[in-house]
N, C-alpha and C positions, 0 to 999 in steps of 0.2 A: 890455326892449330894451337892446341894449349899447353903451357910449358910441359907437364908431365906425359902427353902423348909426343911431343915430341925430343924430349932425353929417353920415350923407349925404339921410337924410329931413328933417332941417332944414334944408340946404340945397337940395332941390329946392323944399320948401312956400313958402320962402322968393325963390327965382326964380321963382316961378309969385303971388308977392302975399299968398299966405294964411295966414293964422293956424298958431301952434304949438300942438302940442298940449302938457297936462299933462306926457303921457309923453317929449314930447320936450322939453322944459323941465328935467327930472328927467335927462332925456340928458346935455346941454349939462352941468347943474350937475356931474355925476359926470366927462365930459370934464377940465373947467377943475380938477376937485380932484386928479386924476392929475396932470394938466401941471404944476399950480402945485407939486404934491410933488415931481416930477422934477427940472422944475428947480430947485426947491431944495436938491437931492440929499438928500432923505429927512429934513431936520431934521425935519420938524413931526412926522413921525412915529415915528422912534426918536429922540424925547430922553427922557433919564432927569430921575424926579423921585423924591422922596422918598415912602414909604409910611408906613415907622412911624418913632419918636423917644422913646427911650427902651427900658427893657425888657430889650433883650437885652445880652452881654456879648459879649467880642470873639472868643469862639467859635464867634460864628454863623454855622452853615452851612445844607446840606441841605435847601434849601428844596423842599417838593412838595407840588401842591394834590390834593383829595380830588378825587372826581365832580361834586361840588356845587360844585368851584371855590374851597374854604377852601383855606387857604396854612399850611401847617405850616413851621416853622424848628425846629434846636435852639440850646440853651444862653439859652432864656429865663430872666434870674434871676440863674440855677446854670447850672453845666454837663450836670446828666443830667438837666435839665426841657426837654422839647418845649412850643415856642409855636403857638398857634393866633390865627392873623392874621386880621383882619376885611377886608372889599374897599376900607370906608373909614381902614386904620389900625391901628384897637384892636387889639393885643396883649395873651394872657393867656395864664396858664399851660393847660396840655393834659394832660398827665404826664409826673412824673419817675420817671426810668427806677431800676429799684432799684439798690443800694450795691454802688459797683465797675463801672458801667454808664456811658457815657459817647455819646450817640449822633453821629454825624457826618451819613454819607448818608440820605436818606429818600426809600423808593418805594412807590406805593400796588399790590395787587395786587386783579386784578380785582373780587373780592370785598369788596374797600373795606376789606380787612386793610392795615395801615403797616408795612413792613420797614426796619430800621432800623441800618447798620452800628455796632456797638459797638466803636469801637478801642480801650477799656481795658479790656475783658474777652474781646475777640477772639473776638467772633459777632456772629452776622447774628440781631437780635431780633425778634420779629414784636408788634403792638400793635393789641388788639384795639377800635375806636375807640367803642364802645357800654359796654366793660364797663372800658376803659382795665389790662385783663389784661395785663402783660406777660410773655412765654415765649422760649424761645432755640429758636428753629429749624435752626440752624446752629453750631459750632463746632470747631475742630482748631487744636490746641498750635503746629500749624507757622504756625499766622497772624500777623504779626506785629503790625498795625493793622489791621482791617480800613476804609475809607477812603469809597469812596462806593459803589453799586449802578445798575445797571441792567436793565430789566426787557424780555427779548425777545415778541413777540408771544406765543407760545406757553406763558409765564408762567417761562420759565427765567430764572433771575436772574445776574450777574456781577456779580463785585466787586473792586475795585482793592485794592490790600495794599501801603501799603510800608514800608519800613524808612528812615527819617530818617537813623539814626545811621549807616547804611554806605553810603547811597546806592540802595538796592538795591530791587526790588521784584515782585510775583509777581499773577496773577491769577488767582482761582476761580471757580468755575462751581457754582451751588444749581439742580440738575436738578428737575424737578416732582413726584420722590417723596421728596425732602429730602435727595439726600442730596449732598456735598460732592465736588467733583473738582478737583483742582491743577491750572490749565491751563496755565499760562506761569510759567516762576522764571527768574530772572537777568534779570529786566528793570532798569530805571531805577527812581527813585521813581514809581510806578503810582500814579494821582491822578483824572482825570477819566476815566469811563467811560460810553461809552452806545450803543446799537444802530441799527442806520438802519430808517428807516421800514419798509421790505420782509421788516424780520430776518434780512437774509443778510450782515451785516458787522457787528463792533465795531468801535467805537474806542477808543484806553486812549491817555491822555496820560501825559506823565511828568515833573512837575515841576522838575526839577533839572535836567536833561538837554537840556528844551525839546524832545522831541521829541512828534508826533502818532502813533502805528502804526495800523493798519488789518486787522482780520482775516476770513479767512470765515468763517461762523456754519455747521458743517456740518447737516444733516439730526439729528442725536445732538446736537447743541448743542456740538460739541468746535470749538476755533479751529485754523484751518490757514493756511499762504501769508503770514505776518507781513510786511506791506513800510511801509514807511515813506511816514505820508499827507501832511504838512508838518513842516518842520524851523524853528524860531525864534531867533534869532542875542541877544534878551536878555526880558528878564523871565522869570515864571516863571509856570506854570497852576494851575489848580484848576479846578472842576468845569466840567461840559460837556451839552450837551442839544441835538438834531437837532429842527430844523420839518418839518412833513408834506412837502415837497418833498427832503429828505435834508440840505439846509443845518446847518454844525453849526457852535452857539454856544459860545464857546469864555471863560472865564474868563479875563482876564489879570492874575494876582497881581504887582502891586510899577506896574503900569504904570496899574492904576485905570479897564481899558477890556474891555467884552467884545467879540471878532472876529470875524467872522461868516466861514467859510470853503463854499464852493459843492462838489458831489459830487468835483471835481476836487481840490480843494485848494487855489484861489487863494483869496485877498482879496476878498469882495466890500467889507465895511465893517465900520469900527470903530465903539462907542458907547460914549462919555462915560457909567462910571455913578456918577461924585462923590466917590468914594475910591478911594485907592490901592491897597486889599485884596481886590475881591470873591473871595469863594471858591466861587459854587456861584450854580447861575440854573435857575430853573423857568419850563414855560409855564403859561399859567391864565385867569382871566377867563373869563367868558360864551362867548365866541367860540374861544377860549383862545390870542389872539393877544398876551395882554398877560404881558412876559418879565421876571419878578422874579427882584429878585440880591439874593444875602446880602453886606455890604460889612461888614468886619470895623476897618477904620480908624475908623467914625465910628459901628458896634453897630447896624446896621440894616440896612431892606430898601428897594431902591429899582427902582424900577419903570420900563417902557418900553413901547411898542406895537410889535410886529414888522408884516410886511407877509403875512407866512403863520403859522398858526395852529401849535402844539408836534403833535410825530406821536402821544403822546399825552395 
């Protein structure tokens, strides 16, 4: 029964003298936890708390949970060692990536294989998480860093690329027979990347620039119709991730908060997540309502409850 059909059957049983039932009991209670979160405009439920402490270094990004809900990061340690995070905390190593390997983004593919952008050897690695194999699935000299990944319904991957030192930045496309296409060059520093639930849009952030773009996702996975989804007048971004309703969680590097922006592009709300660095936010948990950020000021991961579940 759902709260509002059951405050109007509590309310008749209750003009008529008789007793409530369990189920409407169970009603009420679910009523008053909405109301009481509403009105308190959502703290109880997106506040951030601390996960791990210790462990990682200030390179930590890329946070992405398995199937099972494990929480992988990199730069446990080292910089080319992925961590594997436990739901109560524990950090340990997972694997380091080999010499000249450096991993930033990390996305699981359906097969429970980990892709893993390598911006110091400029490929896209793939990491076998049974035999901890690791192989280059992807790589072209034209890349500059490759920065984070996103994975479309259909298993086609993007990837953000940019260039620090010019400003500059481009995005690629790993189609489902491996093989590599340039989709966009001459953008901004290309940073946060990720697809909407439906897989008919990306989004590519651009760190320096503060700009959001938005593109269509054609039938061939090629991006067309580039327009501009929000524009940010200071701080700067890093990674990004949509909830199953298309809402997209948005990193704010320097400002210490992620943003939560609705299909349109406004504001819904900011959350506090206790430094000033996050670079990267996964969904996860059992439900997979709960939104882990890599926070690079204080080398950890720290945690929050969303009100909808990650798309996936």
């Amino acid at each position: 029964m759902k709260p509002w059909s059951s405050l109007l059957a509590i309310g008749a049983w209750m003009w008529e003298g008789r007793t409530m039932t369990r189920e409407m009991v169970a009603g009420l209670m679910a009523w008053c936890g909405v109301m009481a979160w509403a009105q308190g405009g959502g703290e109880g439920l997106e506040k951030a708390t601390a996960l791990t402490s210790g462990g990682f270094t200030e390179g930590i990004e890329g946070p992405a949970c398995d199937a099972k809900g494990v929480l992988y990061c990199v730069s446990f340690g080292t910089a080319p060692t992925i961590g594997r995070v436990t739901a109560d905390g524990r950090a340990e190593a997972f694997v380091t990536l080999p010499s000249g390997r450096t991993g930033n983004g990390i996305r699981f593919e359906k097969d429970g294989r980990m892709l893993v952008a390598d911006y110091t050897g400029h490929n896209v690695l793939r990491v076998d998480p049974a035999t901890r194999e690791v192989t280059v699935v992807a790589h072209d000299a034209r890349m500059n860093q490759p920065n984070d990944l996103a994975m479309a319904p259909d298993g086609t991957v993007y990837a953000s690329d940019p260039s620090w030192a010019r400003g500059t930045g481009q995005v690629w496309r790993l189609d489902r027979q491996g093989r590599l296409h340039l989709e966009q060059e001459g953008m901004g520093t290309t940073n946060g990347i990720e697809v909407s639930p439906d897989g008919r849009l990306l989004y590519v952030n651009e760190s320096i620039q503060r700009n959001v773009w938005v593109f269509d996702i054609g039938r061939d996975g090629r991006l067309s119709a580039k327009r501009l989804f929000r524009k940010f007048v200071d701080h700067g971004f890093d990674g990004m991730r949509c909830d199953a309703d298309g809402k997209l969680y948005i990193t704010r590097h320097g400002k210490g908060t992620v943003v939560v922006l609705d299909p349109k592009g406004e504001v819904v709300r900011e959350v506090d997540v206790l430094g000033k660095h996050p670079t990267n936010l996964c969904f996860g948990g059992e439900d997979r309502r709960t939104v882990y950020v890599t926070e690079a000021e204080k080398k950890r991961v720290v945690m929050f409850r969303a009100d909808r579940a990650g798309r996936e």
